[in-house]
C-alpha positions, 0 to 999 in steps of 0.5 A: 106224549099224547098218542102212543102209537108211533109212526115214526121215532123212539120215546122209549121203552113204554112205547115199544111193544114186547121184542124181550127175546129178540133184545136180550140177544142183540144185547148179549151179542154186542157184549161179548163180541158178536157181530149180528145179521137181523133180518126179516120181512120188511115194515116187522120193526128191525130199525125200532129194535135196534134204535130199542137196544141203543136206548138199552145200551146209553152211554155205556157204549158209542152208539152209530146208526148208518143208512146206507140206502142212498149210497152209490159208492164208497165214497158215499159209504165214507161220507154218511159213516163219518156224519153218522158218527159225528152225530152219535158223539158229545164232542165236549168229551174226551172221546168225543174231542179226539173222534172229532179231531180224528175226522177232521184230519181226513179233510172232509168237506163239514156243513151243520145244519141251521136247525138242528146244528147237527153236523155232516160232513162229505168227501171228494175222492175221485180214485177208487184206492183212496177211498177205501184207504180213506174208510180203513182210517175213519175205522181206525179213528174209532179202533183208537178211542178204546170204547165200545163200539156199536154201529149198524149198517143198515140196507147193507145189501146196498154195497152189491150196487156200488161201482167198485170192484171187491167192496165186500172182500175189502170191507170184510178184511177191515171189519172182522179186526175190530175187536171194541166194535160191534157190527150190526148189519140189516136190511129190507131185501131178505134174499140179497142180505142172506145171500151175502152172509150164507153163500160159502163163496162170498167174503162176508160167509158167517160173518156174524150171529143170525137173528130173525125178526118175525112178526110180534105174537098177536096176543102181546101186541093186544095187551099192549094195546090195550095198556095204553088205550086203557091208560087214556081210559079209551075201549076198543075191543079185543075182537077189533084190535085182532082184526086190524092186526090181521088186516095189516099182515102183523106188519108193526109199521102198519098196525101202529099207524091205524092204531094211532088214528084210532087213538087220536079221535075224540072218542072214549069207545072205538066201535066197529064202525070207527075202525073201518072208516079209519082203515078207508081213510088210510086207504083213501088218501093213499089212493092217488099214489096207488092209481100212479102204480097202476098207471105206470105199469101194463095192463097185463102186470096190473092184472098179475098185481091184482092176482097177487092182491087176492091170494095174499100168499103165492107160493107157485105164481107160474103153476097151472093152479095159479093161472088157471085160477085167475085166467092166465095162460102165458106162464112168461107173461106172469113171470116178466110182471113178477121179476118187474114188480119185484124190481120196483119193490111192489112183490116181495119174496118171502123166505121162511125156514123151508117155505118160499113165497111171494106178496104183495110188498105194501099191507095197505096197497093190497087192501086198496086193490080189494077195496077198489074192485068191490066198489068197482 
């Protein structure tokens, strides 16, 4: 691997910085039985802990990863979970052989792709009764197998969307009589995500363990920087990898695409200079994406996005202290632009312990709207 910096994938533990605390509890949990909720800000790593932990795990258990993002339905859910298992599986094992066989038996519609040969496989059931009893039995494959039993579901808050009526309280009656899988359930949208496993009238109500994925402390990722930095016999200073790490709102996703840049040019010394034409050129070929945000929302939201670019942190975005601060004077014109861009996932509203408060949802949208107004 020449850059170590990965923007996409897992290649291992040596490219996966510090997360020791967080892993132990994933693992404890998956060994005794308890299913989990991870959540957190997104762009912060839940995904690479989890795909971390199923490297952990090997084939010591049957590891399932399934996205439910594109899912509108439940038979949506029973055609991706289905092709996300078969994929997790050696089909020349026994376990494998009988999984496989198993789905086959519910008649799936089965493709394999011409690159990878990697299998997918999708249902067609029109009545809403039969698709849930047709994921009970895909579960019931799995239950049979007597393996352990790992799969994460992730953007779980997806099923609120789907167009059947008691999603939630059926899948729970399926789910919690599963004694050889371990559930683990995350997403992007903190708020949706816990309201499903915190509010007392919701069939998912303490479902599974908590665990909050925050930020990787500052001084951890500087070492791991500079392990691998120092590694390819490359300097950057620590006072300049603090600084991006700030710059990029400790987002893991965000600090390892500069650091990956930064890596990547033919240099053995990373000046201050290079970093900030490296954090430019981010910025700069995103541009036209951004100008298209801007272009499809009003006047009046883009100046509530530009408020929110500034402050970083908005706790009271309809306060006096707010408005007056940036020259608004209609509260309900800056609360239809917030409940807009939350919407279009431009804001993001942040829960920590006791604390509430809004943010821009894009580190690099943000720093391209302060860019853009100083030039302007």
């Amino acid at each position: 691997m020449e850059n170590p910096f990965l923007t996409k994938g897992y290649l291992g533990p040596e490219y996966f910085c510090d997360r020791k605390d967080e892993t132990e509890k994933v693992l404890s949990a998956i060994h005794n039985g308890r299913d989990l909720v991870i959540y957190g800000r997104r762009k912060v790593g839940k995904s690479a802990l989890i795909t971390h932990v199923y490297h952990m795990l090997g084939k010591k258990s049957l590891n399932v990863w399934v996205d439910l993002l594109p899912t509108n339905n439940m038979n949506d859910l029973v055609s991706y979970t289905a092709s996300a298992i078969l994929r997790s599986i050696n089909s020349d094992t026994s376990i494998g052989k009988k999984v496989w066989d198993g789905i086959k038996s519910l008649r799936p519609a089965m493709t394999f792709d011409e690159l990878s040969g990697q299998p997918s496989v999708s249902f067609d059931i029109s009545k809403e009764e039969m698709r849930i009893k047709t994921f009970g039995e895909l579960i019931q494959v799995l239950k049979n197998t007597k393996k352990k039993i790992v799969i994460a579901f992730d953007e779980f808050q997806q099923i609120q969307n789907y167009e059947e009526q008691n999603v939630e309280s059926q899948l729970r009656t399926m789910l919690q009589t599963l004694p050889n899988i371990s559930f683990i359930f995350s997403g992007s949208d903190q708020h949706m995500l816990m309201q499903m496993f915190e509010n007392k009238d919701r069939p998912f109500y303490s479902f599974g363990q908590y665990l909050k994925i925050d930020r990787i402390p500052p001084d951890l990722y500087l070492q791991f920087i500079q392990k691998h930095f120092k590694k390819a016999k490359k300097t950057i200073s620590d006072e300049d990898i603090m600084e991006i790490i700030e710059w990029c709102n400790y987002r893991t996703f965000n600090i390892q695409m500069v650091m990956n840049r930064l890596y990547s040019l033919d240099k053995k010394k990373i000046m201050e200079a290079d970093v900030r034409k490296v954090k430019e050129t981010i910025l700069n070929e995103k541009g036209e994406i951004y100008y298209t945000i801007r272009r499809l929302v009003t006047s009046g939201q883009w100046e509530v996005i530009e408020a929110f670019a500034k402050e970083g942190e908005i706790e009271a975005p309809y306060g006096k202290y707010f408005m007056k601060k940036h020259g608004f004077t209609n509260s309900s014109i800056i609360r239809r632009a917030v409940q807009t861009c939350l919407q279009n996932n431009i804001f993001y509203n942040v829960y920590d312990h006791e604390r509430s408060y809004y943010e821009i949802d894009d580190v690099f949208l943000r720093r391209w709207i302060m860019m853009t107004r100083r030039m302007n």
